[in-house]
Steps between C-alpha positions, in 0.01 A plus 500: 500500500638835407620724772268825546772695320446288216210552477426798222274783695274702267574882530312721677285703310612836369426830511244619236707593234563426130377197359831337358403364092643177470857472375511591128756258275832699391396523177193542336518218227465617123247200409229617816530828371434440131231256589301759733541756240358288223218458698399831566578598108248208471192621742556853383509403133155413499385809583567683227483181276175496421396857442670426096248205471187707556390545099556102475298433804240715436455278150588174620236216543420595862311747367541754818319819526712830572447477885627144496814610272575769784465250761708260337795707517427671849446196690868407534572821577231566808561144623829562505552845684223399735671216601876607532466617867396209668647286260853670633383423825383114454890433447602672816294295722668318786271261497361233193119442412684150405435179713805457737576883542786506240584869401294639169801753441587689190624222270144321566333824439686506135404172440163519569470829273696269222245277518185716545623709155533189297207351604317816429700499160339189430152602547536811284670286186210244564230769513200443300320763667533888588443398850791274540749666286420774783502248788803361418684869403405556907686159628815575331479863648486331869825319417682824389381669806672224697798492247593877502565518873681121570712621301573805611475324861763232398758742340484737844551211718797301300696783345711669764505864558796611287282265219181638508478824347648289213258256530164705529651722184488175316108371652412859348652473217333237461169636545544746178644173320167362578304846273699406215509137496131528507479777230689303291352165559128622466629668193624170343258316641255733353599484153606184456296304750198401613413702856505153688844455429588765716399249757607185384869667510423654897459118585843343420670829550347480898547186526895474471492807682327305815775203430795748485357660841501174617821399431751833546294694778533469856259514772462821736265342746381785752615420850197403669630693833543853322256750659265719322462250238244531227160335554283379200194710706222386283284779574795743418533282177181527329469866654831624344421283134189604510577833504750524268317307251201746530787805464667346175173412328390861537814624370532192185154565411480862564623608096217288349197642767666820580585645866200599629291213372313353764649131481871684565384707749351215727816283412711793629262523771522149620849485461531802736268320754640189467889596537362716813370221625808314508704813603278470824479069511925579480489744789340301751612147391799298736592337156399711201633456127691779558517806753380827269762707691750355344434807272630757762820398394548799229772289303248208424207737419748694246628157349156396444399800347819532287398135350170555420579816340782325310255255351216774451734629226627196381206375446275807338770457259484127419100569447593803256791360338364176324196735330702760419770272324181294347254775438706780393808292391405254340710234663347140530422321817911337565658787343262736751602262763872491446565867437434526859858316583711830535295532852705215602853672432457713810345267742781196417807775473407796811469267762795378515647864571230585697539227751794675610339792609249287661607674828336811399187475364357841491709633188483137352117509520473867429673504169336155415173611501583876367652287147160273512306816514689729263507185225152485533456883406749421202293172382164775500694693243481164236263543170427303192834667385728448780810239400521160738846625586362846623250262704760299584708750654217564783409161591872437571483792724174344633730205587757662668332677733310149596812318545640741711203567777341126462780313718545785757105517533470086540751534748354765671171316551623151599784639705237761733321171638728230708647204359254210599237728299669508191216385299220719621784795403494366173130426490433898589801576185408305275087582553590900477636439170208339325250703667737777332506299198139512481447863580726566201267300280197682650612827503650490142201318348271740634692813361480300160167455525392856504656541194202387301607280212879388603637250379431278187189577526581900418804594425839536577497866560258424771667238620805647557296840628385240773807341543685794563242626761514204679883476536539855621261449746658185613820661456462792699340260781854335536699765516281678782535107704880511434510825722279330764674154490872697538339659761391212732826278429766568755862590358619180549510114574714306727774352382341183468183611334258531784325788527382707855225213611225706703208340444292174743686258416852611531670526841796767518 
């Protein structure tokens, strides 16, 4: 029998303090890192994917009406954002839903969202109805919203901190990757292809992805003793989705009913209601989804609203810049989707130098979105008569300004929250973007649409009178958030890339 000084006495329990993360590798491995990467370019692909299939659709066999069309692309997209936040905070959970109590953690989240997209990939190719091409376009949006933040989760907790300004400029780059591989595979896809092979492809493609996860990533299990961990708070749940569903369908929909339309108005209404709801469930809950004050930390509140501004721009110009290159042009579906690939210049090239400045986001983020909003103002300026390397020259400064502020903006969200929730920080990212993404579409396609005629249905003078309305206003909206964002970022990081944690949650 072992002598009592043998025997090994557990520690006595510490001070609150920091919650230590769990000891990263030395080196982030190249093969995790491509293989997270290709599947956000993959989940984020499909969002812009379909929008070039919309004339073949709205022929096809299915036979949908207009509404159903809209729907068709918009479910992914709602599903999606509406999901992201708890999805983030399903793989933080200490505990598993599993038999046995095994941890769910972030590599279970991915695979999960793996599987949910290619299953809903399947319905969608197998559709023989409106109803389940839409029903299955909603499925594969669950599994991005649990792919974008694993993901992000996974790269956080296995990269260490010299690593991982690195590492989130490459998730991001990523993310614009994932606007032009769609472009350019609806475009193909739509000229050469029949809409369901869109699908057919998303299958294979996701499931390699799910056996490459599999096989390269490692699991970062929560520690089922960390404090404050996320809860999956049910009521929270359905509260938050809820409400954010109601918020993005008024926004989507808004262009084709207009503002102040009464279905908008009660969807912005019940979204309001519904997300105040939670606010207060949040408030008064031992184990809420998340703790709303995490949002009196001024760095987080400024990286969210740098992000979503970001991908307001981004994307009021992906909704312009196919029609204008079609309509007024002339280009075909795959050249209209590949002449967007000079975006990509920036975003694969800017990182790289930004991430060394990573330490100081406030001019990073600044200047980033100053170059997204004056390239926006310069894209407004484009006619019938404007060359493609005029054009060009303003998308590329579109890209450069998103390369530089996207890293320093990811980082500032994920790193304002504490290490154990490192997927509810990139739940909250990741969601700010789309709901960005879709204000962009909203607000551009409304401008648009007051300019009676635009389009192919008019003219290209109108067209391009709408377009260029639409930019400026979008443009000048970015510009006025890069002031704010600056504002609310501190002057700097620590050295290892956390920021000043003030929120619940964090313990100084």
């Amino acid at each position: 029998m072992p002598s009592p000084a043998q025997v090994p006495v557990p520690a006595p329990p510490s001070a609150p303090g920091p919650v230590a993360a769990p000891a990263p590798p030395a080196v982030l491995k190249r093969s995790v890192l491509i293989v997270l990467c290709a599947c956000v370019t993959v989940a984020q692909s499909m969002v812009a994917a379909i929008n070039l299939l919309i004339p073949q659709l709205g022929s096809s066999g299915l036979d949908p009406s207009a509404s159903e069309v809209l729907w068709t692309v918009d479910a992914y997209v709602i599903v999606f954002a509406g999901l992201l936040i708890p999805a983030g905070a399903l793989g933080d959970l200490p505990h598993s839903l599993r038999r046995g109590g095994t941890p769910i953690g972030h590599k279970g989240a991915l695979l999960a969202g793996l599987g949910l997209f290619v299953a809903g990939a399947t319905v969608s190719a197998l559709a023989v109805s409106p109803a389940l091409l839409i029903a299955g376009r909603g499925v594969s949006g669950a599994g991005a919203a649990l792919i974008m933040p694993a993901t992000m989760s996974i790269l956080m907790r296995v990269a260490p901190p010299e690593q991982r300004p690195r590492a989130l400029a490459s998730w991001t780059l990523a993310m614009g990757l994932g606007g032009f591989v769609g472009n350019a595979g609806g475009g193909l896809v739509g000229e050469y292809l029949s809409w369901r092979a869109l699908f057919w492809i998303a299958v294979p493609l996701g499931a390699l992805l799910a056996l490459a996860v599999a096989r390269t990533t490692p699991r970062t299990d929560h520690s089922a003793g960390t404090p404050a961990a996320p809860s999956l708070d049910p009521r929270g749940t359905l509260l938050l989705t809820t409400g954010l569903v109601a918020v993005l369908f008024g926004v989507i929909e808004s262009p084709l009913y207009g503002w102040g339309a009464p279905r908008i108005l009660c969807a912005f209404a019940a979204g309001a209601l519904l997300l105040a709801a939670f606010v207060a469930h949040a408030l008064r809950s031992r184990a809420p989804l998340f703790d709303p004050r995490v949002f009196r930390s001024a760095r987080l509140t400024a990286a969210t609203l740098g992000s979503a501004a970001a991908f307001f721009g981004l994307f009021a110009l992906f909704y312009v810049n196919s029609q204008y290159l079609q309509y007024v042009k002339g280009y075909g579906a795959a050249r209209a989707g590949f002449a967007i690939v000079p975006l990509t210049v920036g975003m694969a090239l800017v990182p790289r130098l930004a991430a060394r400045w990573s330490a100081s986001p406030r001019p990073v983020v600044g200047g980033g979105l100053l170059l997204i909003g004056a390239g926006l103002l310069g894209v407004s300026m484009a006619d019938a008569g404007t060359p493609y390397a005029a054009y060009v020259c303003w998308l590329l400064v579109i890209s450069a300004g998103t390369g530089l502020c996207m890293p320093a903006l990811t980082l500032g969200v994920v790193s304002s929250l504490p290490p154990h929730q490192a997927g509810l920080g990139s739940g909250l990212g990741t969601s700010a973007r789309e709901i960005g993404a879709a204000l962009g579409v909203a607000v551009s396609g409304t401008v648009l649409a007051s300019h009676t005629g635009t389009g192919h249905t008019g003219g290209a003078a109108d067209f391009t009178s709408g377009m260029a309305a639409a930019l400026r206003v979008v443009g000048v909206v970015v510009i006025v958030a890069a002031g704010v964002v600056a504002a609310g970022l501190g002057p700097r990081l620590a050295p290892d890339g956390a920021a000043d944690r003030t929120g619940p949650g964090s313990r100084r």
